[in-house]
N, C-alpha and C positions, 0 to 999 in steps of 0.2 A: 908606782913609778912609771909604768907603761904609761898615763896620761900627760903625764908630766915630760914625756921625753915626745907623744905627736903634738903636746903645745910646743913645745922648743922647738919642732918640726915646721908646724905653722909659721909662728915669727920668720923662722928663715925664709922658708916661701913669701912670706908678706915680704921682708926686706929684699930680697932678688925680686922683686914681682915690681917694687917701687924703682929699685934702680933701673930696671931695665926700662918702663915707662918713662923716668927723667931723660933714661937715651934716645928713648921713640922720640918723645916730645920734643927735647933739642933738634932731632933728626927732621923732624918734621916741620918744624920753626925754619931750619935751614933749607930746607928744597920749598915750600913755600915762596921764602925769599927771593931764592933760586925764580921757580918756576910761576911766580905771579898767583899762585891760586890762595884759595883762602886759609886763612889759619883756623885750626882745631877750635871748634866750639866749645867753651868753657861749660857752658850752661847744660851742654847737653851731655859732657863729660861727668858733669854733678848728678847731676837726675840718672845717669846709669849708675854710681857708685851708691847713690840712695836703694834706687833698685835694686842692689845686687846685696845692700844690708838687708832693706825687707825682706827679698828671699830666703837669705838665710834666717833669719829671726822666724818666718811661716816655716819653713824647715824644720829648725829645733821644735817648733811649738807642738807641730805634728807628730811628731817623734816622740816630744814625750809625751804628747794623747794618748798616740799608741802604746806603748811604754804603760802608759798609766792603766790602759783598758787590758791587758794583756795579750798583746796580736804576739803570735807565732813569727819570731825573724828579728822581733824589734831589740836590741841586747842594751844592755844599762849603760855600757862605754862608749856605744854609738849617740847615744843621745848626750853624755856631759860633753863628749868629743865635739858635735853638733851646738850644743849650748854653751860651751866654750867659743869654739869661732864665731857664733853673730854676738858675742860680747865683745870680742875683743875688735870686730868689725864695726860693731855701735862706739864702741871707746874712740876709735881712729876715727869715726866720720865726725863723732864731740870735738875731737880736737881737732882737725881739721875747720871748724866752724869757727870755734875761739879763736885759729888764727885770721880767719877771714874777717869775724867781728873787728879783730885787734886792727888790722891791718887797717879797715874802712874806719875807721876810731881815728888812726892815725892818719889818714890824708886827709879827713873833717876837721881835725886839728891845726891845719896847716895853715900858714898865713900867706894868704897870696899878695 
């Protein structure tokens, strides 16, 4: 039950972590406008949310290397806890893509 209650943990922090980024992002959309500079780099927004799933996936995998060779420190719930998060990290950046695929699907489909 302990795992099951720091996943329920995570989602929350994933959902407050998303809302609070759609506020930045508005916020930042707006003082942009405001102040003439440039708007937030999509591209480079992508490739750090990439990086930050790779991370955690080298994370878990080491973990449970360690885990597997028997290092002193390494405990079994630190690692499903760890291998838990870059899955559910990999699942969100999937879906994240489907809707990016969807979305370019659909202005290719359009009729000018």
């Amino acid at each position: 039950m302990e795992i099951n209650t720091k996943v329920d943990q995570l989602l929350g922090q994933m959902r407050t972590a998303q809302s609070l980024a759609s506020k930045l992002t508005a916020r930042v959309g707006r003082d942009a406008a405001v102040d003439g500079a440039t708007k937030p780099d999509f591209a480079a927004a992508l490739k750090a949310s990439i990086d930050q799933v790779a991370t955690a996936q080298s994370k878990a995998q080491g973990l449970t290397q360690d885990f597997e060779l028997g290092k002193p420190g390494v405990q079994l719930h630190d690692v499903m806890i760890n291998m838990s998060k870059a899955s559910v990290q990999f699942q969100q950046m999937v879906q994240v893509r489907n809707k990016l695929v969807s979305a370019y699907q659909d202005i290719m489909n359009m009729h000018v």
